[in-house]
C-alpha positions as YAML, in Angstrom:
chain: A
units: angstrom
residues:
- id: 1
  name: UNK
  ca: [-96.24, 21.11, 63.42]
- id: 2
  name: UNK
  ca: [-98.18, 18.60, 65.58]
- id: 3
  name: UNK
  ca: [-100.40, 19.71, 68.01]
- id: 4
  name: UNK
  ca: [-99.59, 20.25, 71.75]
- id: 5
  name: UNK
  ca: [-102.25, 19.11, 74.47]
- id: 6
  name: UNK
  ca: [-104.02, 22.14, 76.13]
- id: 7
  name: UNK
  ca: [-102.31, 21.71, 79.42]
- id: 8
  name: UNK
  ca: [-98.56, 22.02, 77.81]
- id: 9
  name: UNK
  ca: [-99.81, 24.46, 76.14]
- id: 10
  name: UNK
  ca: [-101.36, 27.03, 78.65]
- id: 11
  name: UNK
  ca: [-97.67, 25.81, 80.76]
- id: 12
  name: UNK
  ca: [-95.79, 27.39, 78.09]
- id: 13
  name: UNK
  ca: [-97.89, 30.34, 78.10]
- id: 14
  name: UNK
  ca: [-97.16, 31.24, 81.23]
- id: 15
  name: UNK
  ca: [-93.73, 30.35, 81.43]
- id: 16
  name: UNK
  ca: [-92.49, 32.43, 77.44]
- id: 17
  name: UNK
  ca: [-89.21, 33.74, 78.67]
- id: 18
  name: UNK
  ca: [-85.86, 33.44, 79.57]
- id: 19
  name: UNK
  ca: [-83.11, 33.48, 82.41]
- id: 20
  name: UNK
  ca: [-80.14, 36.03, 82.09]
- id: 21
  name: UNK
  ca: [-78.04, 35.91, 85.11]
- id: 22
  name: UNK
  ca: [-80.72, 34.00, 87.55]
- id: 23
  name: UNK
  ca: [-83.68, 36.75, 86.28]
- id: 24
  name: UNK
  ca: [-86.34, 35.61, 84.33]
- id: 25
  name: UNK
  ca: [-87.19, 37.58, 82.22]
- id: 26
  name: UNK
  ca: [-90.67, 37.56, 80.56]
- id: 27
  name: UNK
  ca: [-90.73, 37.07, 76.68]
- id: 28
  name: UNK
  ca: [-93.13, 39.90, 75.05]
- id: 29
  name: UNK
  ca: [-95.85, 38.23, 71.80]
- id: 30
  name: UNK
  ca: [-93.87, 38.40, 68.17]
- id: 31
  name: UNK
  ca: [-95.41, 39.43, 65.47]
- id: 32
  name: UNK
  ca: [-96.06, 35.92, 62.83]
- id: 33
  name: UNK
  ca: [-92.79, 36.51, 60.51]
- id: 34
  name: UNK
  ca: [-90.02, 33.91, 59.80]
- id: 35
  name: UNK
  ca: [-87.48, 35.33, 62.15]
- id: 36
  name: UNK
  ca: [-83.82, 34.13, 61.01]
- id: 37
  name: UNK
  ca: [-82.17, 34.01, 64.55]
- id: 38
  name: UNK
  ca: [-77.98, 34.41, 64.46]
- id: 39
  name: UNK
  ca: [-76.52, 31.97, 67.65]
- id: 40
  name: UNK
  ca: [-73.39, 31.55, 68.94]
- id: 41
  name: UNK
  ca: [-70.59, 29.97, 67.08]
- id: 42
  name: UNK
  ca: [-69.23, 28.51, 70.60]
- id: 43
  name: UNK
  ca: [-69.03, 30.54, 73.11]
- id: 44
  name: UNK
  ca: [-72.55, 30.71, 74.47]
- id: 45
  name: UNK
  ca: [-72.53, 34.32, 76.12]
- id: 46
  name: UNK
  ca: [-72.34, 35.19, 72.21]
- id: 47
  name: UNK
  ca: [-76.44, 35.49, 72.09]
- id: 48
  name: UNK
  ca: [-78.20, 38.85, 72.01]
- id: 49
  name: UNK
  ca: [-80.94, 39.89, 73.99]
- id: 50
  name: UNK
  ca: [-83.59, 40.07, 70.70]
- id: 51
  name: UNK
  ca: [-82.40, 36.81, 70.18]
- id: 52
  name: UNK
  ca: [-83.23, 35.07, 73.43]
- id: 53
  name: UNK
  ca: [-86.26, 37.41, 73.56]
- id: 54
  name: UNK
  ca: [-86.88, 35.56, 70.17]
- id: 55
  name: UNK
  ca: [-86.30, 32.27, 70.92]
- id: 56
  name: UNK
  ca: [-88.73, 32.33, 73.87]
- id: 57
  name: UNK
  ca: [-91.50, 33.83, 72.51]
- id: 58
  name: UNK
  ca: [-91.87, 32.22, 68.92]
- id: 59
  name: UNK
  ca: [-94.78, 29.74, 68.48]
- id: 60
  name: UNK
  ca: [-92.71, 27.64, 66.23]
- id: 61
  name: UNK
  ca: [-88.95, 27.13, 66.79]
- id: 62
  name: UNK
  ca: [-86.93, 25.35, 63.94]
- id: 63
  name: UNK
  ca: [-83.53, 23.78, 64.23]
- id: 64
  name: UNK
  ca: [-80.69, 21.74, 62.73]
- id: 65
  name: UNK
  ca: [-80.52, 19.67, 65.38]
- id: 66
  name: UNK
  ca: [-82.67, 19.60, 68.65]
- id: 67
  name: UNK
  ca: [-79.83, 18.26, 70.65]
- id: 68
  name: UNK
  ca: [-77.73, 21.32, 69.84]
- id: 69
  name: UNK
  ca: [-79.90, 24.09, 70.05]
- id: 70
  name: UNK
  ca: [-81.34, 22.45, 73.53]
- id: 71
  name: UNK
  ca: [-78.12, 23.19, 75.00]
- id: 72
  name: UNK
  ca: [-78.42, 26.87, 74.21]
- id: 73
  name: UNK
  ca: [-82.09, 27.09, 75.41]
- id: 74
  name: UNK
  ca: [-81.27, 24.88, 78.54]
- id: 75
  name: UNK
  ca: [-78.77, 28.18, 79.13]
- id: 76
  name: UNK
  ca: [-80.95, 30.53, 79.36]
- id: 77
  name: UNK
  ca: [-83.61, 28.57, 80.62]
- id: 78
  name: UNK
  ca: [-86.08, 28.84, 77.81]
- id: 79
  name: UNK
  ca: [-88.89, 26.03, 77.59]
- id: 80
  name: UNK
  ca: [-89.54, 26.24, 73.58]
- id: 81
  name: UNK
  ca: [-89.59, 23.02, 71.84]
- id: 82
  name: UNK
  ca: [-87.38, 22.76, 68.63]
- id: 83
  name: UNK
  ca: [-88.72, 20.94, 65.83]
- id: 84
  name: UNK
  ca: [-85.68, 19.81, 63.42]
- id: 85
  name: UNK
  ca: [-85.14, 21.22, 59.92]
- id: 86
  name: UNK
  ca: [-82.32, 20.19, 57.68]
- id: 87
  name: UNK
  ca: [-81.40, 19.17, 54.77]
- id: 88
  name: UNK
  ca: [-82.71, 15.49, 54.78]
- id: 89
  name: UNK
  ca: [-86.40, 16.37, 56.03]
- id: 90
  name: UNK
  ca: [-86.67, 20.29, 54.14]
- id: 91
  name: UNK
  ca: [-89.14, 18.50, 51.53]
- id: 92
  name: UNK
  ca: [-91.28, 17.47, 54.72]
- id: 93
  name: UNK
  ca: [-90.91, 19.84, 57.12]
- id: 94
  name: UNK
  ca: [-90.42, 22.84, 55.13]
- id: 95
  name: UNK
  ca: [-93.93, 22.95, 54.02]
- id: 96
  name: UNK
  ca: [-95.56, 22.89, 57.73]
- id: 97
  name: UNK
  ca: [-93.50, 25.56, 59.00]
- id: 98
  name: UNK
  ca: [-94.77, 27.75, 55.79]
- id: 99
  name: UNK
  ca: [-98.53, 26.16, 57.35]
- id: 100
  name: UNK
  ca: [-97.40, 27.61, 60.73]
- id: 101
  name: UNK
  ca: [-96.48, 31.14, 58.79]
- id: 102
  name: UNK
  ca: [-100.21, 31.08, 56.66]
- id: 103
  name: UNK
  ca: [-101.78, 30.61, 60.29]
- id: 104
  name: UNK
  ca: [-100.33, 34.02, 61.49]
- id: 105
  name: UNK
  ca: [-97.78, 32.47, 63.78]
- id: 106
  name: UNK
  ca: [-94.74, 33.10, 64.62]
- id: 107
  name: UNK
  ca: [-91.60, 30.95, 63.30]
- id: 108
  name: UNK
  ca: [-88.34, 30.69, 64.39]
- id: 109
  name: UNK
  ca: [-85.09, 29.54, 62.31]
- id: 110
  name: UNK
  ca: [-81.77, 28.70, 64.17]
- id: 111
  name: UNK
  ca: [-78.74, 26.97, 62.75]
- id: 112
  name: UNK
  ca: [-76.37, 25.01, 64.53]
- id: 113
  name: UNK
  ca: [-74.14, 27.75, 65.08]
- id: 114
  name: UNK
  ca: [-74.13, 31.19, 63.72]
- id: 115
  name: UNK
  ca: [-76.45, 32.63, 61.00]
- id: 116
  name: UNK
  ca: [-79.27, 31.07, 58.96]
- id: 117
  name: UNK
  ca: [-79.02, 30.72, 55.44]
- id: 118
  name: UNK
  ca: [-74.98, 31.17, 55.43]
- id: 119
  name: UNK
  ca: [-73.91, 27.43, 54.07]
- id: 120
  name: UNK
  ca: [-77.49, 25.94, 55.52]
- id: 121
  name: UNK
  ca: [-80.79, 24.41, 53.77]
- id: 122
  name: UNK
  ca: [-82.19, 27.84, 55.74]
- id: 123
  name: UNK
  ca: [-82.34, 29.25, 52.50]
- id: 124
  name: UNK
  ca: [-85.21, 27.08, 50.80]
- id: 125
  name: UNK
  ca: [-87.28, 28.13, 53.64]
- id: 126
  name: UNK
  ca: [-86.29, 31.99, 53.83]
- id: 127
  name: UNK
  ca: [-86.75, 32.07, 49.99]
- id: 128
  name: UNK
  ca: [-90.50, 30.10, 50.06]
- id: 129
  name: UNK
  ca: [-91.34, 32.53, 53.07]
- id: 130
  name: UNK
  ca: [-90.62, 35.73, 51.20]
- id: 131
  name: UNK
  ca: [-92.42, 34.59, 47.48]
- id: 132
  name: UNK
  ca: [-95.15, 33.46, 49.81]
- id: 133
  name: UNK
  ca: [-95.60, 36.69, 50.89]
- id: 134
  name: UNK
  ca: [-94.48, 36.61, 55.03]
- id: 135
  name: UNK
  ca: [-92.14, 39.18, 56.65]
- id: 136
  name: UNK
  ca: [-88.84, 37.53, 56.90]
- id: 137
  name: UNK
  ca: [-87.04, 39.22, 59.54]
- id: 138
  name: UNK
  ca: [-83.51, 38.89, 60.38]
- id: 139
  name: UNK
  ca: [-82.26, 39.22, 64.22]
- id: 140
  name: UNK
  ca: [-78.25, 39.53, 63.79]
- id: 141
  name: UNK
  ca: [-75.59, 38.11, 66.16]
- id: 142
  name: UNK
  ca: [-72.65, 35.64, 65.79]
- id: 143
  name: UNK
  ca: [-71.28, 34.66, 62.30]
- id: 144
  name: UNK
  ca: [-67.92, 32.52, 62.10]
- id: 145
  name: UNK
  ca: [-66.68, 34.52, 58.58]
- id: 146
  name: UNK
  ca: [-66.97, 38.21, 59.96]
- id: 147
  name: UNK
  ca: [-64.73, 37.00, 63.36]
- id: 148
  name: UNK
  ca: [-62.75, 35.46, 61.17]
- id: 149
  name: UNK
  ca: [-62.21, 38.20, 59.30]
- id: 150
  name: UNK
  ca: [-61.54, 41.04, 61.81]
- id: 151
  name: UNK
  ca: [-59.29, 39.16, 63.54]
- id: 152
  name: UNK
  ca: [-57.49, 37.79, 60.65]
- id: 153
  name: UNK
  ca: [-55.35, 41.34, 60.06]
- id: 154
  name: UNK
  ca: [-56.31, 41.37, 56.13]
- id: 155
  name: UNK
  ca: [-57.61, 44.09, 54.58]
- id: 156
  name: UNK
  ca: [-61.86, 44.29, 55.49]
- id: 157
  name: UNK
  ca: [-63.50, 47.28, 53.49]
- id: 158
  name: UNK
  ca: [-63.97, 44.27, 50.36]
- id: 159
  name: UNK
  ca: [-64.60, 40.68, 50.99]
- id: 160
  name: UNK
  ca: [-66.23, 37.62, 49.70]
- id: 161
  name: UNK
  ca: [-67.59, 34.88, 51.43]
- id: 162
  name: UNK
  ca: [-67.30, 32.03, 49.37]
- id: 163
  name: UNK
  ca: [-68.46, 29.15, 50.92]
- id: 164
  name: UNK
  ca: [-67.08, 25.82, 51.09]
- id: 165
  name: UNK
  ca: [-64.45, 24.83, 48.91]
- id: 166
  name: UNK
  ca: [-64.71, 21.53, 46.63]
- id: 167
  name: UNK
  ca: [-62.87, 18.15, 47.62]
- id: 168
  name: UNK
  ca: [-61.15, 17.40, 44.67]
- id: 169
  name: UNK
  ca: [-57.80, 18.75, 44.23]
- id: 170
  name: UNK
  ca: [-58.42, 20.10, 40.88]
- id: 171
  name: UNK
  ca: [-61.76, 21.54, 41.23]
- id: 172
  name: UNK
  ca: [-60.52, 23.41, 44.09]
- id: 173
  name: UNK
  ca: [-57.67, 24.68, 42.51]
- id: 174
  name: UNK
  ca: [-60.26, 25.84, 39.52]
- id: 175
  name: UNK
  ca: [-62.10, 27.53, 42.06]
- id: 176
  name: UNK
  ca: [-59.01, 29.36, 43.48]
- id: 177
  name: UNK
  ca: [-58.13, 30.49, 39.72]
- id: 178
  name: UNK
  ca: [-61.39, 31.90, 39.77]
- id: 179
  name: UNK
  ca: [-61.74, 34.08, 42.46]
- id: 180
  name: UNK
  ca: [-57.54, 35.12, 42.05]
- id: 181
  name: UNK
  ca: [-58.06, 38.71, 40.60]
- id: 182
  name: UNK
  ca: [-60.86, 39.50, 42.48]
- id: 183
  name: UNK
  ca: [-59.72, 42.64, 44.50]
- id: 184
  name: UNK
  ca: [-60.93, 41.42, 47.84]
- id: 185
  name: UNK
  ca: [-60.16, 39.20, 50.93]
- id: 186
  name: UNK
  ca: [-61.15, 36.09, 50.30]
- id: 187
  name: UNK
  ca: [-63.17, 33.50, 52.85]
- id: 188
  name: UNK
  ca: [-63.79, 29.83, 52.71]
- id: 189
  name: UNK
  ca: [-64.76, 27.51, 55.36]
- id: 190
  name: UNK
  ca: [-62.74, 24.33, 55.68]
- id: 191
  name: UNK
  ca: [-62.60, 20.95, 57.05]
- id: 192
  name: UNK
  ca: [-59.69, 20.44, 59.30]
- id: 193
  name: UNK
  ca: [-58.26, 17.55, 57.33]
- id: 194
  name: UNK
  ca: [-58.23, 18.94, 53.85]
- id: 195
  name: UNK
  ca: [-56.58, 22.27, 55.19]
- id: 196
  name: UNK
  ca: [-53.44, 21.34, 54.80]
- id: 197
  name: UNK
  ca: [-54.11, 20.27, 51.06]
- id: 198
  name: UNK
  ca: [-55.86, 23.72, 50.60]
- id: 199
  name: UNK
  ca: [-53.43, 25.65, 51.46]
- id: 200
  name: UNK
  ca: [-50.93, 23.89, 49.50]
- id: 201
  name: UNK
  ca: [-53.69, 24.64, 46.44]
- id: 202
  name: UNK
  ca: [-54.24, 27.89, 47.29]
- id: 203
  name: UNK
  ca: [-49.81, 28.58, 47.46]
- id: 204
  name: UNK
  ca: [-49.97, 26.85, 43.83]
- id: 205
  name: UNK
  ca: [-52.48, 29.15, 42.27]
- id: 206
  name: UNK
  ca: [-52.56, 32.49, 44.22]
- id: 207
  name: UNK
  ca: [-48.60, 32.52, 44.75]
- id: 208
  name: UNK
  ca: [-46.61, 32.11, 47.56]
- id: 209
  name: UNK
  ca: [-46.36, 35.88, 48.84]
- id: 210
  name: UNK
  ca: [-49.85, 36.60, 49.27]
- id: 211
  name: UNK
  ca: [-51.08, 36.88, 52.90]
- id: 212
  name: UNK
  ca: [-53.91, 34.52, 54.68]
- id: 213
  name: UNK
  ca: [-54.88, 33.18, 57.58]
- id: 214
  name: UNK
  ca: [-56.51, 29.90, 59.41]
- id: 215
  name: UNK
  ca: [-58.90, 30.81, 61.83]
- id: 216
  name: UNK
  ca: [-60.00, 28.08, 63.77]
- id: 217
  name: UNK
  ca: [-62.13, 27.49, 66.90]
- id: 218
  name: UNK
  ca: [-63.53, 30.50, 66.69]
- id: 219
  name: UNK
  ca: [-64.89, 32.26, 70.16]
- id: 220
  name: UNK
  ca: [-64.11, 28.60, 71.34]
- id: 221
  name: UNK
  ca: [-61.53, 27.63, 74.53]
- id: 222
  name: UNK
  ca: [-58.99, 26.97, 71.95]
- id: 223
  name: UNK
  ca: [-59.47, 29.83, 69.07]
- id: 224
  name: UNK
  ca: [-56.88, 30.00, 67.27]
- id: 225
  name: UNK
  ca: [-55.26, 32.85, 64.44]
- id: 226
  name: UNK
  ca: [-52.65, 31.30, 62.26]
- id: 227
  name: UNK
  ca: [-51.27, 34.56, 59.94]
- id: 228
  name: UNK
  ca: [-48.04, 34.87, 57.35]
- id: 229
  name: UNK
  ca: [-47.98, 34.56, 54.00]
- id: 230
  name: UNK
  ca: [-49.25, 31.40, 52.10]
- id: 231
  name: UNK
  ca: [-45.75, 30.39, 51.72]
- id: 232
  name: UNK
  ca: [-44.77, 30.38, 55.37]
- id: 233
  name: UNK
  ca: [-48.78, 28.34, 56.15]
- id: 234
  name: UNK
  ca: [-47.72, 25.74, 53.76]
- id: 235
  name: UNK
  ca: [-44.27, 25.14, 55.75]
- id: 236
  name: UNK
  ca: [-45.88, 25.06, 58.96]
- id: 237
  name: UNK
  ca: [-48.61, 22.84, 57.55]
- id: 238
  name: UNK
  ca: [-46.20, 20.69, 55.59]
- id: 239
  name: UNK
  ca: [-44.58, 19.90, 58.82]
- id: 240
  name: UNK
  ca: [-47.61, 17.46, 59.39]
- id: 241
  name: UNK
  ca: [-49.18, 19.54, 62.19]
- id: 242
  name: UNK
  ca: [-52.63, 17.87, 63.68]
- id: 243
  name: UNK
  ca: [-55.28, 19.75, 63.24]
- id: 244
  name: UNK
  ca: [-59.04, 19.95, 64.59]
- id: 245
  name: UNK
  ca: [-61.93, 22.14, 64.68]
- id: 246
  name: UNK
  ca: [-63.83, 24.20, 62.39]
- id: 247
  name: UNK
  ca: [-62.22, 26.88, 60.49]
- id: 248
  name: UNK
  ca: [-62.61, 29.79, 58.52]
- id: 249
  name: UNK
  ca: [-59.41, 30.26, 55.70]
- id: 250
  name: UNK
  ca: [-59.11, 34.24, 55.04]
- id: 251
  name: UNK
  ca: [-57.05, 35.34, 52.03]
- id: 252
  name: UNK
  ca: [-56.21, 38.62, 51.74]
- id: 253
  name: UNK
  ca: [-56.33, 40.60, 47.99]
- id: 254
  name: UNK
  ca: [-53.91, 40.62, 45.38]
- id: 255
  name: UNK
  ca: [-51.11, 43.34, 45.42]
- id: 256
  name: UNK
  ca: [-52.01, 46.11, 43.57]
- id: 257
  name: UNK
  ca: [-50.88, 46.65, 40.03]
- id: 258
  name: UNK
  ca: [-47.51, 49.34, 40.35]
- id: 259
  name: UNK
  ca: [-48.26, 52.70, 38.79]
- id: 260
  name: UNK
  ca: [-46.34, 52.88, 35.88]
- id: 261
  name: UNK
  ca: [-44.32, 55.79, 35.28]
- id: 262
  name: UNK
  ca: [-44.53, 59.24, 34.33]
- id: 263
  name: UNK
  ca: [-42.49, 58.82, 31.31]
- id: 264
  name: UNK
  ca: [-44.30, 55.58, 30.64]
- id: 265
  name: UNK
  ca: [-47.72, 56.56, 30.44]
- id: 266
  name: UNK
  ca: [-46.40, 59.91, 28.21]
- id: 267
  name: UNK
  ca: [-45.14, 57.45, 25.69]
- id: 268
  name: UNK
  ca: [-48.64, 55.60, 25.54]
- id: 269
  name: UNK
  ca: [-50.63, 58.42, 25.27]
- id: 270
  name: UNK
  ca: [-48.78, 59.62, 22.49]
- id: 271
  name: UNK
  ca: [-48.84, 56.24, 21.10]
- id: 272
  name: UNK
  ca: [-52.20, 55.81, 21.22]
- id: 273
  name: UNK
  ca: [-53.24, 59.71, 19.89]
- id: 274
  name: UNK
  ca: [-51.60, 58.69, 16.51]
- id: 275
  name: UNK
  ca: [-54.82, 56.50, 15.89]
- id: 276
  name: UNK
  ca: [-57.19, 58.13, 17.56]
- id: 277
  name: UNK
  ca: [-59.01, 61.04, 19.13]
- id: 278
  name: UNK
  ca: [-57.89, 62.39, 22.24]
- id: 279
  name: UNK
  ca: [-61.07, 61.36, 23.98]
- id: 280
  name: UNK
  ca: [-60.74, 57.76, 22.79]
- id: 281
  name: UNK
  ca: [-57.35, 57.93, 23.72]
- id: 282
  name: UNK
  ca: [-57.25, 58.79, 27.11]
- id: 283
  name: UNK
  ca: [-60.04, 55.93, 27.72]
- id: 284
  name: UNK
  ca: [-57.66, 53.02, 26.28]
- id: 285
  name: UNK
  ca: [-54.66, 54.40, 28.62]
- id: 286
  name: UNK
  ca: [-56.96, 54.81, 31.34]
- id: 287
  name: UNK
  ca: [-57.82, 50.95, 30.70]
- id: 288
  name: UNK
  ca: [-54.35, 49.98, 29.93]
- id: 289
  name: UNK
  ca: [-52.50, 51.69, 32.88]
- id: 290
  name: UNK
  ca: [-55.75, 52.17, 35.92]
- id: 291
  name: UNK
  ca: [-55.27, 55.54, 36.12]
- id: 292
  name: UNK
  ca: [-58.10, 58.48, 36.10]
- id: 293
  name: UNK
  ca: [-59.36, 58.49, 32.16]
- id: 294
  name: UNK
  ca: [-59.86, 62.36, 33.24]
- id: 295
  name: UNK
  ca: [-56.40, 63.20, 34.34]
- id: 296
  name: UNK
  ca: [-54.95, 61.53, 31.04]
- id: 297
  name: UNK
  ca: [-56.97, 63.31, 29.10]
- id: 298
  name: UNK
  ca: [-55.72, 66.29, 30.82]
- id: 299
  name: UNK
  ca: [-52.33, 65.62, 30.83]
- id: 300
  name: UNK
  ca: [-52.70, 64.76, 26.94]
- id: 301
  name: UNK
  ca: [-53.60, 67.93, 26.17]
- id: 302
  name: UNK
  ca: [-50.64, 69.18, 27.81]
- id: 303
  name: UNK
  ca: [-48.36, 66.71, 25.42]
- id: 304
  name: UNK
  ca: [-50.26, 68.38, 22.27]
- id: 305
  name: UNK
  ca: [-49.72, 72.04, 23.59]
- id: 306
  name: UNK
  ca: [-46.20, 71.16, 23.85]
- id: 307
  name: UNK
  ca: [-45.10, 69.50, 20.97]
- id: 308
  name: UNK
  ca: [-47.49, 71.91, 18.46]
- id: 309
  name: UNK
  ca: [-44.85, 73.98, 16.73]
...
């Protein structure tokens, strides 16, 4: 990064901090590591303490865009300069903040809102950092798919973040047919005027009965949680309802297979015993009806005690 003149630079010595609730509050020296620093998503009390404390002391602070992250800093009354990093000067910039990171110091990554390296060029840089050798240390906070997701009611102990979703109709309804079996809630972020397309995709493919929801304007004045099934989004967005902000689309998991029954799975494992050992049987029921291999093989045995003469 280019040089600051001694005077700004002994100024910003003494002033490393920040201001929480009218106290400054002294910034203590980092240790040189790319720090990957979460922000808020919108509402700016969403910043951690190790984040400001961050953000105030790093010798290098990187940024999608100055005029964004100036407003946080302006908040808490830190005096950093950002340098911009995105997509469109990575091939430039990239390199000097690896420099910064060979000269021991102490760098800095912000997005625009949220986490680094979630759907940002951030992960060029994290990925150089780490072959290169540096600490890359992550300081957590905000990120727009995990609100999204506990407050979108669907099921949480699986999920995949998938990213954005493609433009054309088709390629996003590939995409959908993809990820449809996977047995977890789903997330996508989406553009407020290709929502109402998506959803009508994602009725198409996934069927009209499973569950989602459209989060949008998340920790925002307006946020917003728009839950049913698929079916009942597409009728509310079919009703040509305007729609702004950023959002976060949460689909919850396919239904379960039913358990077949009792008398059902008998019949297989008989089926299958004809043709095979009882081992080798119990396996190919366990794969054809998701049940325990071990409690089919038990129950098996039972069949052949029973019908032995």
């Amino acid at each position: 990064m280019e040089k600051q003149a001694s005077g700004e630079t002994q100024t910003n010595e003494r002033q490393k901090g920040y201001r929480l609730h009218n106290i400054a509050v002294p910034a203590r020296p980092l240790e040189p590591a790319l720090y990957l620093v979460a922000t808020p998503i919108g509402n700016l009390s969403d910043i951690t303490l190790r984040a400001l404390e961050t953000l105030a002391g790093a010798d290098v602070l990187a940024c999608e865009d100055t005029r964004v992250t100036r407003v946080l800093l302006d908040r808490y009354g830190i005096v950093n300069r950002p340098y911009a990093y995105h997509e469109y000067n990575a091939n430039e910039v990239g390199p000097k903040l690896l420099a910064a990171l060979d000269e021991g110091k102490s760098v800095a990554l912000v997005s625009d809102a949220g986490t680094p390296l979630v759907s940002d060029p951030g992960y060029r840089l994290g990925q150089i950092a780490i072959e290169a050798g540096h600490r890359v240390v992550p300081i957590p906070g905000a990120s727009a798919p995990l609100a999204a997701l506990v407050g979108s009611g669907l099921p949480n102990d699986a999920f995949l973040f998938a990213g954005f979703l493609p433009s054309k109709d088709k390629a996003r309804r590939d995409r959908f047919a993809e990820l449809s079996a996977i047995p977890a809630t789903l997330m996508f972020f989406e553009s407020p005027h290709r929502i109402a397309a998506t959803i009508v995709a994602a009725h198409d493919v996934l069927g009209p009965e499973r569950r989602a929801s459209v989060c949008r304007e998340l920790t925002k004045t307006f946020e917003e949680f728009r839950r049913g099934t698929l079916a009942e989004l597409k009728a509310f967005y079919d009703e040509g309802a305007t729609v702004k902000g950023e959002i976060v689309l949460v689909i919850g998991p396919p239904d379960a297979p039913a358990a077949p029954e009792a008398d059902d799975v008998d019949a297989i494992l008989l089926k299958l015993v004809k043709d095979m050992s009882t081992g080798k049987a119990a396996t190919e029921a366990a794969k054809q009806t998701g049940l325990n291999r071990k409690d089919l093989y038990d129950r098996l045995l039972e069949l052949k005690d029973r019908n032995e003469p």
